[in-house]
Every structure is written in structure tokens, then in C-alpha cells.
C-alpha positions as CSV (number, residue, x, y, z in Angstrom):
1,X,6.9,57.7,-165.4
2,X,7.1,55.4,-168.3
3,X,6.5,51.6,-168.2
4,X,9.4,50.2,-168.0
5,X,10.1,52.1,-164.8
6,X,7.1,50.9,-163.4
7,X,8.2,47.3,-164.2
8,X,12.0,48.2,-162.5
9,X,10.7,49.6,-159.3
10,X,8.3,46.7,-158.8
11,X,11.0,43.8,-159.3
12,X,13.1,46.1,-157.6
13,X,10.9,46.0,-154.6
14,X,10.8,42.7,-154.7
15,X,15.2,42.3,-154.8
16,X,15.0,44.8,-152.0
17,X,11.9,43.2,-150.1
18,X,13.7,44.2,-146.5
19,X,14.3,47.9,-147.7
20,X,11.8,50.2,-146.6
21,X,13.1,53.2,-148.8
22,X,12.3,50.7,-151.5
23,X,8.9,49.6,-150.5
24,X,7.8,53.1,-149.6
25,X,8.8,54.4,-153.6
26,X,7.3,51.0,-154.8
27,X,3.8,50.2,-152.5
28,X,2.0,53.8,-153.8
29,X,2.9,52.7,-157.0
30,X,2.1,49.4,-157.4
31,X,-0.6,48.2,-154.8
32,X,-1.2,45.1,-156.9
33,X,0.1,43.3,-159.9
34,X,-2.0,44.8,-162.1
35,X,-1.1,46.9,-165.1
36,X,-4.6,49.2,-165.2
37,X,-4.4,49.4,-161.3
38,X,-0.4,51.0,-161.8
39,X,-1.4,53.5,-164.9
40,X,-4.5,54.7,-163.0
41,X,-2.4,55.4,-160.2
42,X,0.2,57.4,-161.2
43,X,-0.9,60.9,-161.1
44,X,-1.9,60.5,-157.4
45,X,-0.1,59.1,-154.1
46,X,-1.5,56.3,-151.9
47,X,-3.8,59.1,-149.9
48,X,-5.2,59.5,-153.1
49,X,-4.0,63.4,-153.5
50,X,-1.7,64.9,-156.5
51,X,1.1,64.3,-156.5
52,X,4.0,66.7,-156.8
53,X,5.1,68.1,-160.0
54,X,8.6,69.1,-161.3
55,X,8.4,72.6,-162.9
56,X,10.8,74.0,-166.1
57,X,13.4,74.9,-163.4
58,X,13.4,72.0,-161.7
59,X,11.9,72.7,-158.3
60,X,9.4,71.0,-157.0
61,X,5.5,71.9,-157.2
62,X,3.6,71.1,-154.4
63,X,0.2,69.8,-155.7
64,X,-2.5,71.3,-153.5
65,X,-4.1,69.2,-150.4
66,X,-7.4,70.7,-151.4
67,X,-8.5,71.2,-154.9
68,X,-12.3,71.8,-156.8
69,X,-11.6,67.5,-157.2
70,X,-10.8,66.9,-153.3
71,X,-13.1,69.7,-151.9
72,X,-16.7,68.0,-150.4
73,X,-19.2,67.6,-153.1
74,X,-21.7,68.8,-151.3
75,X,-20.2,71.8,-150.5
76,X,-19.6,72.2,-154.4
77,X,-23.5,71.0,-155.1
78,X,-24.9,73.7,-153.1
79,X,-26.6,76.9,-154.7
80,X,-27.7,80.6,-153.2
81,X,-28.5,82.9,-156.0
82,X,-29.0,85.4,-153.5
83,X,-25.5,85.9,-154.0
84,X,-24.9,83.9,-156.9
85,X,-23.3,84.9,-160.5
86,X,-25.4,88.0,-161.2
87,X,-24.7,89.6,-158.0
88,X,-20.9,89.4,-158.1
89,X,-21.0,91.0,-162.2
90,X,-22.6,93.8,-160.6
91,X,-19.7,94.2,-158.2
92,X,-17.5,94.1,-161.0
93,X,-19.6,96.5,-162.7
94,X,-19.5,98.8,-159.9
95,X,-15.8,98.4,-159.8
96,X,-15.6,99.7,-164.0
97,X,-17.7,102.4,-163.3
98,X,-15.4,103.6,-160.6
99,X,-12.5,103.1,-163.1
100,X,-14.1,105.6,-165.1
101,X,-15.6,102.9,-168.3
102,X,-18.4,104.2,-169.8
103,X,-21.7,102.2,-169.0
104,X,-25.3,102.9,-170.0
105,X,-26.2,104.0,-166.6
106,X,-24.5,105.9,-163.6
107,X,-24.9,103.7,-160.9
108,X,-25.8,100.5,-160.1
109,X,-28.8,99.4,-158.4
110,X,-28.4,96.6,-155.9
111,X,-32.2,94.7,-155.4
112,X,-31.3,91.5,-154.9
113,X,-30.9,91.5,-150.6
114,X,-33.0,92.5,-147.7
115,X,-30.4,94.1,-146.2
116,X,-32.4,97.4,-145.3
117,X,-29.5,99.4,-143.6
118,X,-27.4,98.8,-146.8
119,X,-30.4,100.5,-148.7
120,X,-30.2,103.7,-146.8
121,X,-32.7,102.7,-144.0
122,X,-31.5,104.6,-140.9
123,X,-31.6,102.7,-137.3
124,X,-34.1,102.9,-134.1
125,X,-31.9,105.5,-132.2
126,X,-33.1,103.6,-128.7
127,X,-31.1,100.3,-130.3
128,X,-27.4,101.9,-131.2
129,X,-27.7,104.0,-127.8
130,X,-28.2,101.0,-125.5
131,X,-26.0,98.8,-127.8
132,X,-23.4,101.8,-127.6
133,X,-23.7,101.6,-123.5
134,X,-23.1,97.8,-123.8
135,X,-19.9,98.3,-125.8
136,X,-18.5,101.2,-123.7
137,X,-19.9,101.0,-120.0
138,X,-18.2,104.3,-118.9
139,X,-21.7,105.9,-121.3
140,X,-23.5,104.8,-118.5
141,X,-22.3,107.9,-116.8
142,X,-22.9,110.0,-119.4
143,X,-26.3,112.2,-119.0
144,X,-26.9,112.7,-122.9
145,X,-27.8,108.8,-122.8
146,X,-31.9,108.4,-122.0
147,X,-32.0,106.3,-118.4
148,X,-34.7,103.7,-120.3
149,X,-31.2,103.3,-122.8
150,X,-28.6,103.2,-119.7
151,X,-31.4,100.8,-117.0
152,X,-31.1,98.4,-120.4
153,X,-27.7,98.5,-121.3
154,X,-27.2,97.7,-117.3
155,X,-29.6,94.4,-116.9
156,X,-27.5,93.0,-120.1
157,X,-24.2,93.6,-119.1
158,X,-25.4,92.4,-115.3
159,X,-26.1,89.1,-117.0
160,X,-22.9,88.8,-119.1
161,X,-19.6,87.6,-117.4
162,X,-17.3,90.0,-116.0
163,X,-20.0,92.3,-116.9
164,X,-18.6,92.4,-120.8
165,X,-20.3,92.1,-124.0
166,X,-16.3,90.2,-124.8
167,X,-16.9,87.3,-122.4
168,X,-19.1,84.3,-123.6
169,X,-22.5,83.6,-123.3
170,X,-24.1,79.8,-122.2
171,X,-24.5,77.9,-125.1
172,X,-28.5,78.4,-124.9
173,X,-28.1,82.6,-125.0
174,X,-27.9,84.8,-122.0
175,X,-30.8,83.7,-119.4
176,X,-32.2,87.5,-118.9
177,X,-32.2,87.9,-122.6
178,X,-34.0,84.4,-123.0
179,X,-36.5,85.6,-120.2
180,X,-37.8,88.5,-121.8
181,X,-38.0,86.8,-125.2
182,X,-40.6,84.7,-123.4
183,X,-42.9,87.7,-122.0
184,X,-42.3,89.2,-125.7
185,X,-44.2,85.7,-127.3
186,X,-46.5,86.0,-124.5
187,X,-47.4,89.5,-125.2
188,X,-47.8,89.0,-129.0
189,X,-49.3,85.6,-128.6
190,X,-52.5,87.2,-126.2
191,X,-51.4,85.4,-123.2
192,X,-50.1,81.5,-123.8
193,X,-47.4,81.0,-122.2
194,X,-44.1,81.0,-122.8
195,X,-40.7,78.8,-121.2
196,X,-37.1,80.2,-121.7
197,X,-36.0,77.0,-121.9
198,X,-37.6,76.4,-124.8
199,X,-35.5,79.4,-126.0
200,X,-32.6,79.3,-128.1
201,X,-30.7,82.8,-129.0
202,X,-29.0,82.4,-132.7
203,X,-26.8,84.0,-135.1
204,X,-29.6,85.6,-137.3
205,X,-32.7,82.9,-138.0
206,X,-30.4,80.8,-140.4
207,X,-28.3,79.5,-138.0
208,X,-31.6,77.9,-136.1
209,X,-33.0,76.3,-139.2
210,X,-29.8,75.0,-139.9
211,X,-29.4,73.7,-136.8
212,X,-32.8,72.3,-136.6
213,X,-32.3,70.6,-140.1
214,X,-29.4,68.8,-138.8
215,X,-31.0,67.1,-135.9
216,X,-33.9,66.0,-138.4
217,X,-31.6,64.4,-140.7
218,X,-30.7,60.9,-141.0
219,X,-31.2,57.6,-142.8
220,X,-30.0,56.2,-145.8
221,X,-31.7,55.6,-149.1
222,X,-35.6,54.8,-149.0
223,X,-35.6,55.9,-145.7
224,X,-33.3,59.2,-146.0
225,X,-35.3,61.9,-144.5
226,X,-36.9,64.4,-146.9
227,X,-37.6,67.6,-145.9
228,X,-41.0,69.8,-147.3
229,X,-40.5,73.2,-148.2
230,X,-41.8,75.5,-150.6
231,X,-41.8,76.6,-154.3
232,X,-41.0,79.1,-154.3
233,X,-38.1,79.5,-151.8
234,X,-35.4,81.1,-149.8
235,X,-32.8,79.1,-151.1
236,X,-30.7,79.3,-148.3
237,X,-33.2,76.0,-147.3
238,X,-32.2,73.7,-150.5
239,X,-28.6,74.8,-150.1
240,X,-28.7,73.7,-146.3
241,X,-30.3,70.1,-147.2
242,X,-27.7,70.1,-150.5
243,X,-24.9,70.0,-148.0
244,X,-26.5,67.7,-145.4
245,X,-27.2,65.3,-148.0
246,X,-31.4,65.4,-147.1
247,X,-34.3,64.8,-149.7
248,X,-35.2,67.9,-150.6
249,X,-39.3,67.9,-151.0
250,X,-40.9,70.6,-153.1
251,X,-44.6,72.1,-152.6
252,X,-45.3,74.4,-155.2
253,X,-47.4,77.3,-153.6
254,X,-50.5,78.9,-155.6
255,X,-49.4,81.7,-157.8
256,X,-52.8,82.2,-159.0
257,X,-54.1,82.4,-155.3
258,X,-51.7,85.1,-154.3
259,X,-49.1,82.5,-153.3
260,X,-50.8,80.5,-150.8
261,X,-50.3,77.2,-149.4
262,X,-52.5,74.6,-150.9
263,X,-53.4,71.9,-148.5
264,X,-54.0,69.2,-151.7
265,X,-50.9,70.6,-153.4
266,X,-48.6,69.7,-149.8
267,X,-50.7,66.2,-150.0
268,X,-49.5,65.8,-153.7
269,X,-45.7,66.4,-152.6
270,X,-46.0,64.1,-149.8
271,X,-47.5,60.8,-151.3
272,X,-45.0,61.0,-154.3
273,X,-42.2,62.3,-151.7
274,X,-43.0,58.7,-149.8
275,X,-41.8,56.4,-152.4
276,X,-37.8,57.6,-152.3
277,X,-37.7,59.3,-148.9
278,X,-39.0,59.5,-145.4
279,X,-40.6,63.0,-145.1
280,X,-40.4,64.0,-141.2
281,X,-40.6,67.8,-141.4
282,X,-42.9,70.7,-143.4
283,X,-41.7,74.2,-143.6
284,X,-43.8,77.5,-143.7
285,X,-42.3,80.7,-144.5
286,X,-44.9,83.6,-143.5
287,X,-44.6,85.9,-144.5
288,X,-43.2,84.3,-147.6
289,X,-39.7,85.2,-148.8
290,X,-39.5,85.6,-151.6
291,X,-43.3,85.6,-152.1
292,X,-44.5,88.2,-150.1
293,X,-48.0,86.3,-149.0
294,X,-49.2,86.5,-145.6
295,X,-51.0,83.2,-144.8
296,X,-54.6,83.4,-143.3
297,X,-55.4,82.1,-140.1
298,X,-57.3,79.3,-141.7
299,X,-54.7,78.5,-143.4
300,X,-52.5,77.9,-140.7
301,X,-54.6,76.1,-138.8
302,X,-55.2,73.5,-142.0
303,X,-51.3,73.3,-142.1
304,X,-51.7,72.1,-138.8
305,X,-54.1,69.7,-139.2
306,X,-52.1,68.3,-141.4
307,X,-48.9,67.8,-140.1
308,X,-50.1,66.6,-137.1
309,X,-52.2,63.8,-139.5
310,X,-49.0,62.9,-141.4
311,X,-46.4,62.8,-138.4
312,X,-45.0,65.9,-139.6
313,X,-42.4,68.5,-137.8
314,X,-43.3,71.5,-138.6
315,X,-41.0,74.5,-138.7
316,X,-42.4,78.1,-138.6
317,X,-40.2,80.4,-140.3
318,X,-41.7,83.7,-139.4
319,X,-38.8,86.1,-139.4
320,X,-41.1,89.1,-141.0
321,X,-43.4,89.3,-139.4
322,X,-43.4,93.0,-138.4
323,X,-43.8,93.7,-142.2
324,X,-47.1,93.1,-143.1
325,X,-49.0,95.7,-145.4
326,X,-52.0,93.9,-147.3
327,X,-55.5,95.1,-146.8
328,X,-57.3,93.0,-144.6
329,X,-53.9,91.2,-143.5
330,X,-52.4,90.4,-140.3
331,X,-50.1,87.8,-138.9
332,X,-50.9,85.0,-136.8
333,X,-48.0,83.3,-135.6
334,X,-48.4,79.3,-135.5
335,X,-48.0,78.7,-132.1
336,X,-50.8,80.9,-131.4
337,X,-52.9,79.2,-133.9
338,X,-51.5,75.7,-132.4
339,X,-52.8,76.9,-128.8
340,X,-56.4,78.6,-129.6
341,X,-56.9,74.4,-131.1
342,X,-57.0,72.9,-128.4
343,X,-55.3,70.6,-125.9
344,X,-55.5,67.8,-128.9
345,X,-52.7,69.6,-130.7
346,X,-51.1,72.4,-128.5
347,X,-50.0,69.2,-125.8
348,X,-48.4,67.0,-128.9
349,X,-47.9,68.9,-132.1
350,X,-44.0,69.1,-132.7
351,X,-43.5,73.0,-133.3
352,X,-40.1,74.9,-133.7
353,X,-40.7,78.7,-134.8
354,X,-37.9,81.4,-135.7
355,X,-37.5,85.1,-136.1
356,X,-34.8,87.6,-136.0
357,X,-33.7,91.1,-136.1
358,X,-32.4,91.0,-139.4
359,X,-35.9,91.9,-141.2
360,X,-39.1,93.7,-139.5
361,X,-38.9,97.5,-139.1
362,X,-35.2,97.1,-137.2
363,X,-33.6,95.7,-140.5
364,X,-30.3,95.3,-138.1
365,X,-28.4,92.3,-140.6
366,X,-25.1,92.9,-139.6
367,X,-26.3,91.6,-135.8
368,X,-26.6,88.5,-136.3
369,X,-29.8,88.2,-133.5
370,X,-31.9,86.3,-133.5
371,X,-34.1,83.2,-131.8
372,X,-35.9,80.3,-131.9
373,X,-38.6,78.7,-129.8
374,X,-39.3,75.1,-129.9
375,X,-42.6,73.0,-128.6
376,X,-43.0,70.0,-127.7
377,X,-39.8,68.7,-127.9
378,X,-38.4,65.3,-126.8
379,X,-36.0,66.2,-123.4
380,X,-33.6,64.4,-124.8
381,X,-33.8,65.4,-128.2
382,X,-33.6,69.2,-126.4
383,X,-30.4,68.0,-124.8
384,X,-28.6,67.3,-127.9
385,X,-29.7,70.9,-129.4
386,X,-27.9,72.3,-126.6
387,X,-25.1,70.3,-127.7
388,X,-25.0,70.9,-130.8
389,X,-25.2,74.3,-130.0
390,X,-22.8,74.4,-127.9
391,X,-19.9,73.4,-130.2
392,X,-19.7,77.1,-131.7
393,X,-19.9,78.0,-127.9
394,X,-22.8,80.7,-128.3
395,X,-24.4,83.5,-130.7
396,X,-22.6,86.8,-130.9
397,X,-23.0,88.6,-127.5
398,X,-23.7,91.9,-129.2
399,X,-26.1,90.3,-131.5
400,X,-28.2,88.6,-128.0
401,X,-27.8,92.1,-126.6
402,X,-30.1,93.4,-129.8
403,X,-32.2,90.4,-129.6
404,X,-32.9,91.6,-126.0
405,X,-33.6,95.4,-126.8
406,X,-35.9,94.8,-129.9
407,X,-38.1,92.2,-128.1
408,X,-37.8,94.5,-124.7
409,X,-38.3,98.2,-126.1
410,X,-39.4,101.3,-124.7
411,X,-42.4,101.3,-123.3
412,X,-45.2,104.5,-122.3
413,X,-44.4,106.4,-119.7
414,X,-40.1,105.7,-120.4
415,X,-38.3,108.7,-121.8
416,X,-37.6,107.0,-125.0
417,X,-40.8,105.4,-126.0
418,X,-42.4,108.9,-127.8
419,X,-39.2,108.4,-130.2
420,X,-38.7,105.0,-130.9
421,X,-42.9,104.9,-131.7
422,X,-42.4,107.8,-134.2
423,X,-39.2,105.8,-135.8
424,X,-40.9,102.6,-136.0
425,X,-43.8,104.0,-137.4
426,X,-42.3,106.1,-140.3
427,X,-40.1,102.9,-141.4
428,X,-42.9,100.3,-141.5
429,X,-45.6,103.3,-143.3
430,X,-42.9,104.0,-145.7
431,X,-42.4,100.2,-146.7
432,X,-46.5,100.4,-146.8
433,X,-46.0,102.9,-149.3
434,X,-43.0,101.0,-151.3
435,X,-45.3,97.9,-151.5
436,X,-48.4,99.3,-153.0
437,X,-46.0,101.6,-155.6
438,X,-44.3,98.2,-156.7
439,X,-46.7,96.4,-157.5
440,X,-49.1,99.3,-159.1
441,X,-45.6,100.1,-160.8
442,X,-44.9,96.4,-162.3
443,X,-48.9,96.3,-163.1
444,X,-48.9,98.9,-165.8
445,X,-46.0,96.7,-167.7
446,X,-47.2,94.5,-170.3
447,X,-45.4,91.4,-169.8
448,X,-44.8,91.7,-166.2
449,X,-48.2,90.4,-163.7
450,X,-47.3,91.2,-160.0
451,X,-49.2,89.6,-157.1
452,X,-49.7,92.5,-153.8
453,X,-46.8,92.8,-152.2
454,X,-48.9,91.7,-148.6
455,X,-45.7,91.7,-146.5
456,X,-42.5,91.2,-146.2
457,X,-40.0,93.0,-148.4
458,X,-39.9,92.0,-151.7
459,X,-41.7,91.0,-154.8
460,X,-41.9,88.2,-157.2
461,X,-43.3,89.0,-160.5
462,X,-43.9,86.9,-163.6
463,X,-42.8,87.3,-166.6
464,X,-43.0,86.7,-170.4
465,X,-39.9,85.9,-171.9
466,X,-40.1,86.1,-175.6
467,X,-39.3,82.8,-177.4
468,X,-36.2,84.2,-179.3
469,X,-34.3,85.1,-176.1
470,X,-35.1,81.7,-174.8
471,X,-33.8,80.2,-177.9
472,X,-30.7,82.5,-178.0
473,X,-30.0,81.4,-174.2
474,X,-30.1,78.3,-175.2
475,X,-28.2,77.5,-178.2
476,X,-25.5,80.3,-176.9
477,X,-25.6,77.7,-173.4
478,X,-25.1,81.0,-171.2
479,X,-25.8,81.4,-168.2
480,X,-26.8,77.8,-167.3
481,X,-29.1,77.9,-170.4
482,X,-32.1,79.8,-167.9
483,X,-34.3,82.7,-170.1
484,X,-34.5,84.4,-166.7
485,X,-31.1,84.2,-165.7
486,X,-30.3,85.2,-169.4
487,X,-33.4,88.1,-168.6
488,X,-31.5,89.2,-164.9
489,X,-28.1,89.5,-166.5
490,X,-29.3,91.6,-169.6
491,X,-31.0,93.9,-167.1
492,X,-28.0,94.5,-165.3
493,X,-25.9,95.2,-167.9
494,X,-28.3,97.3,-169.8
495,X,-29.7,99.2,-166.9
496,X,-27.3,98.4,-163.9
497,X,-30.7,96.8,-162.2
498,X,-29.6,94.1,-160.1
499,X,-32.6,91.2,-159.5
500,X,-32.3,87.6,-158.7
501,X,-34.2,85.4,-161.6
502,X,-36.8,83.2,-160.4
503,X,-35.0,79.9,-161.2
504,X,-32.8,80.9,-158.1
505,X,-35.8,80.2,-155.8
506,X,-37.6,77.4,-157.5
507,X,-40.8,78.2,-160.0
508,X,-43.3,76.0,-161.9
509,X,-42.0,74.8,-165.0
510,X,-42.1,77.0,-168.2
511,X,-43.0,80.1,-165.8
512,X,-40.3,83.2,-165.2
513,X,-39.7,85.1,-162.4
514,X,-37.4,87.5,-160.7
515,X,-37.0,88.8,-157.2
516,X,-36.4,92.3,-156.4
517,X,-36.4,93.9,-152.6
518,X,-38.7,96.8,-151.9
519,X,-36.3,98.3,-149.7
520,X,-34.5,101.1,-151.7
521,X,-35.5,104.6,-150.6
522,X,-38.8,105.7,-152.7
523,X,-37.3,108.1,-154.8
524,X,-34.7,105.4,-155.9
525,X,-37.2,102.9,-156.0
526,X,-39.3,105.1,-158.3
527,X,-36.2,105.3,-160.6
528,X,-35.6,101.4,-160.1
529,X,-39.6,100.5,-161.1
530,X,-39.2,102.7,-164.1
531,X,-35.7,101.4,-165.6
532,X,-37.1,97.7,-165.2
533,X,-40.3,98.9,-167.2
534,X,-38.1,100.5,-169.7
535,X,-35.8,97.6,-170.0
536,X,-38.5,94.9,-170.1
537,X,-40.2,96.9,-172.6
538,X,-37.0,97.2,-174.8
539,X,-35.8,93.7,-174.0
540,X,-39.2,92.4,-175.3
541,X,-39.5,94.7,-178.7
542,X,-36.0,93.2,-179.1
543,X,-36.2,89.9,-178.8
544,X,-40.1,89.8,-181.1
């Protein structure tokens, strides 16, 4: 629209003042008398969204409502490398190589996800038979089904309405499920007790941590809550505060130390974190993801310490810990740690603690099970959880139904307890094995220092880049301009080795990393460990 038609439609507004056909062309246009106000205007309407375009045939185009312009920022701002950039070239890898292109390798390796199933891992047969009764009652007349499976599958669906895995759950989880949650912590925790109301069933651990995350936020500037996690990190954390808007408060863990937390190093991050933020919450992944460490009982109890010094919520991420495989290793969850202190802490330490069957020896993702427990929280402040809870109504049925099995499983003397030991067993000895092999593997590599892989299911190694790929990812500005992104990518299309680069989970400046799962069957993984020395190997005498 030129000028001049500008100037006509406002003086025409004002000869047609009563008109509202007139006014409604003219007000969008024209809020105000001024000329920069009327040019910046007119490519949008007066809600501020494109406006329609005419195309070569004269129809009109309807501008979108939501564009990458209109869409929330945050949204936009937030990162997960876990499934970032690298991860969807190797679908489109996988894709060529289907077409029949000629690659430098057959197949391509996904280690990027701990999605164990995915990898070939095989489920607990005492899980898909109850789970299998739950979906299809009429199996509980079937006498191929073990009667631990069927007296199971039974107390569930007793609990559900209209006796259906299809009906909703309360917004908390199903009470029976919730209940023998509680005797599971009791069991693990060597007696302190456990309330199932201060049980929450949740689609997989994320959706607790989320949720938690969201009641701690709030505040505006200087006082906008910061939130402590680690460095490394799952980034689904710094994605979840991205999108909430929250401080996000980094605590570097101890490479050198095997990736321990370092009680002067969270001290650091909080006195600095003070002076543009309010800090209310400190989060502790053990076994770390994607830093493998299992913290020492010490350890945790010096975590507690100091959060309960510096008015600190503390949220317990402790979804692996089934997988631990370090000599001399073992897990103590926080709340146990939190009890064994004493009265002084256990009555007023702030304490929320997840886990799910996603990980562990189940490795049951597509479930979407999990729980959290929380202690010591306000009533009130519990009431609104519920709440907010309750606005997606309640975690997948099917997925509570799992929670319920794994944390309720055969037991001696039940006709499948013999089996599910003997399942249980091989999965856990055989990530044992896939531990020690990685990181012996990763040793021998010059170039590549691996820390032991103590639980969980992946490793984190360093790495040297040389300085001639860093220079060449830099002036070539691929790839965000990251050596180890540069590093990941050239693996992958080299070797078809899919790995997520360090700078996806956070690393100490001028330090590389990448993250790679342990999960893949161990002849595969053998193949795996030996392509990434070969590659690294080549990738280094190249860039010299």
C-alpha cells in the first residue's frame, strides 16, 4: 500500500467518521497520526499477526496465526540434544541407506538414548504377562498365565473403575498402586517409613520434575527463582527452566574426582547465583545421567547439610538406581540418608525424590511409570500439586499398572519369582559386563580418557580435539561453531556412530565430551567401541 493511500483512507475516515466499514479499514492502519507508526504497521493487522497476502492469481493467502515470529519464545529457546540435530541426520541416514546410497558403513548405530528395549533388551516376562491380564481380563481364565501374574493383574484392575485399565485414575495415581510404592521405599529404605500420600504416580520421572519445577518457580528479576543443577546434565532440566522462564544455576561436578559433587564447588555457584537470582532449590542426579557416578554416602549426607544451611529444596533424582556396577559402590537413596541424621533434619528438611521404570533392569520407556515421593511438604503447598496434577487428569493407567508390578514383584515361594530372579539377574550382570568393556575399551584410545562407568547406563568421555578441526568448525560456522558437535557429526557420517557431544549437557570450558549409552547388545557394542577408536584415531591423524 503506497503513501498516498495511506493519506486517502485516513482523511477518508475522517469524511466518513460515522461509517464503521470505514473506521474498521482505517483504525488498523492508522492508530495515530504518525507517519513511522502507519509504515511500521503495514505488514500486520491490529492483533499484531500477518496479514493476508494476494498471490499471482489473485486469491487470497491466508498468512498463518502461528509462525517461528508468533510462536512462544521460550518454546523456541529451549534445547535437548538428546534428540537434537545429530540424531535426526542419522534418521535420514538410515532412510539413504534403505534407498540403497552407498555409505561407508552398513548400518547405523543409534547410542545416543537409554531406551534399552529399542537396543534389543528383552522384557521381565512376569511384567508383559500381568500387564497382558490387565489389558485383556478374559487371560485371567486362562491356566498358561502363572496365578502370582493373574492375583496381580486382579488387585489392579480391582482398584481401577469399572474394573478397566480405559477408565481414569485419581489425579494422585491409583491408591493400591500408591500403597505398595510405600512398602517398596520402606523395604529399600531398611524400615523408615513411608505415607502414600506423599505419593505421586507420573508419566515416566520427567513429568514429576517438571511439575515440581513449576511450583518452585516464581518472581521477577533479582528475585526470580534460580534453580541448581549440575554440569554436567540431563538437559531435559535446562530445557524445563528455558521454558518456565527460571534462573538456571550451574554446579560444575568434579571430572577429575570421578564426577562427584563438590561441596565448595555448589558454595561457589550459589554466592555468585545470589546476586541476579533467588536460588530455592539444588538438584542431584545419582546415579548421574550422563555421568555415570554413584555418589557416596558421605557425600549425600554433606549435600544435606547444605541445603538444609542455605534454605535449599532439594530434589533427588534417582531414577537409576538399580544400575549400579562400580567396585565398592552402592546406592543410598537421600531419604534414607536424611532419616539415619536425625530428627534435626528428617522432621524439616524439604525433600522430593523420583524414580521410574524407564531405566533400572526393567528399561520399560514406552510406559511412561513412574513416581515421586515428597517430604516435608507444606499441606497446602501439597494441595496445589494435586492440582496441578490434576489438570492432565492422571498418568497413563497402563503405565501405574507397571509402576505397581516392578515395585510389587514376585516374591519366594510364588511360582514366578525363580524366573523373574534369573531375568533380572542376567540383564543387570550383562550391563556389569558392558560397563567395565566401555570404559577398558575408550581407555586404550589415545585421545579419549574415560572415567568407570559406576552406574547407570552411559558414559561420558573426554576428548582432544585437534586445533585444526576446531578452527575449521569455526571459520566454516557449522554446526553452531561446537568442535564436539563438529566431532559427533563427522562420526556419524564417517562411521554411522550416533553420540550426543558434550556441549549438549553442559562441560567446563575448553573441555570435549560426548555421551554414548552402554546399552547395545555386547557383540554390537564391541563393534560400536571399536569404530569410535577407529574413527577418533583417523579423525585425529586427519586433522594434525
Amino acid at each position: 500500500m503506497s503513501l498516498r493511500n495511506i493519506w486517502l483512507l485516513s482523511h477518508g475516515a475522517q469524511r466518513h467518521g460515522g461509517d464503521p466499514r470505514v473506521r474498521a479499514l482505517t483504525a488498523p492502519i492508522l492508530p495515530s497520526s504518525s507517519l513511522g507508526r502507519a509504515l511500521v504497521n503495514l505488514s500486520t493487522n491490529h492483533y499484531g499477526l500477518p496479514k493476508e497476502k494476494t498471490s499471482e492469481n489473485g486469491r487470497v493467502a491466508r498468512a498463518k496465526v502461528l509462525t517461528i515470529d508468533t510462536m512462544n519464545p521460550t518454546v523456541k529457546n529451549a534445547k535437548y540434544a538428546v534428540r537434537g540435530p545429530i540424531v535426526a541426520r542419522a534418521a535420514e541416514l538410515e532412510r539413504e541407506l534403505n534407498e540403497g546410497m552407498k555409505k561407508p558403513f552398513d548400518e547405523v548405530i543409534k547410542a545416543n538414548i537409554g531406551d534399552a528395549h529399542a537396543m534389543g533388551q528383552q522384557p521381565i516376562t512376569f511384567f508383559r504377562q500381568a500387564l497382558a491380564i490387565c489389558s485383556y481380563p478374559e487371560l485371567l481364565n486362562d491356566s498358561t498365565f502363572p496365578e502370582d501374574a493373574k492375583s496381580r493383574a486382579y488387585r489392579i484392575l480391582q482398584s481401577c473403575g469399572g474394573n478397566s485399565m480405559g477408565s481414569y485414575s485419581a489425579s494422585q495415581g491409583i491408591d493400591s498402586v500408591r500403597q505398595d510404592v510405600a512398602r517398596y521405599i520402606e523395604r529399600r529404605d531398611g524400615g523408615v517409613p513411608s505415607d502414600p500420600d506423599n505419593i505421586f504416580l507420573t508419566t515416566g520421572a520427567c513429568d514429576g520434575i517438571m511439575t515440581m519445577l513449576k511450583l518452585l518457580v516464581c518472581g521477577e528479576g533479582p528475585t526470580r527463582t534460580g534453580i541448581m543443577i549440575p554440569i554436567p546434565h540431563y538437559p531435559m532440566y535446562s530445557a524445563t527452566l528455558v521454558e518456565l522462564a527460571a534462573v538456571q544455576v550451574n554446579y560444575y561436578l568434579n571430572e577429575e574426582k570421578c564426577w562427584s559433587v563438590d561441596i565448595s564447588e555448589l558454595k561457589r555457584a550459589l554466592d555468585e547465583a545470589r546476586h541476579y537470582c533467588n536460588p530455592r532449590a539444588l538438584c542431584i542426579v545419582n546415579p548421574g545421567n550422563p555421568t555415570s557416578q554413584v555418589e557416596t554416602r558421605q557425600c549425600i549426607e554433606d549435600v544435606i547439610r547444605f541445603a538444609a544451611k542455605e534454605r535449599l529444596f532439594l530434589m533427588a533424582d534417582e531414577v537409576y538406581q538399580d544400575n549400579v556396577y562400580g567396585h565398592g559402590c552402592r546406592f543410598h537413596s537421600f531419604k534414607t540418608v536424611l532419616f539415619e541424621m536425625g530428627p534435626e533434619y528428617s522432621n524439616t528438611m524439604e525433600l522430593v525424590s523420583f524414580h521410574s521404570t524407564s531405566k533400572g533392569y526393567m528399561g520399560e520407556c514406552g510406559f511412561r511409570g513412574g513416581y515421586m515421593e515428597v517430604i516435608n511438604m507444606d499441606d497446602e503447598v501439597k494441595a496445589e500439586l494435586t492440582k496441578l496434577l490434576s489438570v492432565r487428569l492422571c498418568s497413563p493407567v497402563p503405565g501405574q499398572a507397571l509402576v505397581d508390578l516392578v515395585f510389587n514383584p514376585p516374591q519366594p515361594g510364588e511360582p514366578s519369582y525363580d524366573n523373574f530372579i534369573k531375568e533380572r539377574t542376567a540383564i543387570l550382570s550383562a550391563l556389569e559386563e558392558k560397563a567395565k568393556l566401555t570404559e577398558q575399551v575408550l581407555n586404550t584410545v589415545p585421545g579419549i580418557s574415560c572415567n568407570p562407568v559406576q552406574g547407570a547406563m552411559f558414559c561420558f568421555p573426554r576428548i582432544t580435539i585437534p586445533e585444526k578441526a576446531m578452527i575449521e568448525a569455526t571459520v566454516r560456522q557449522i554446526h553452531q561453531r561446537q568442535p564436539d558437535v563438529f566431532y559427533c557429526m563427522k562420526m556419524l557420517e564417517e562411521a554411522g556412530i550416533c553420540v550426543i557431544p558434550g556441549s549438549g549437557f553442559g562441560q567446563k570450558e575448553g573441555t570435549y565430551h560426548f555421551r554414548m549409552t552402554i546399552l547395545p547388545p555386547i557383540d554390537k557394542l564391541q563393534i560400536l567401541l571399536n569404530k569410535v577408536k577407529e574413527f577418533h584415531q583417523k579423525f585425529t591423524q586427519k586433522y594434525s
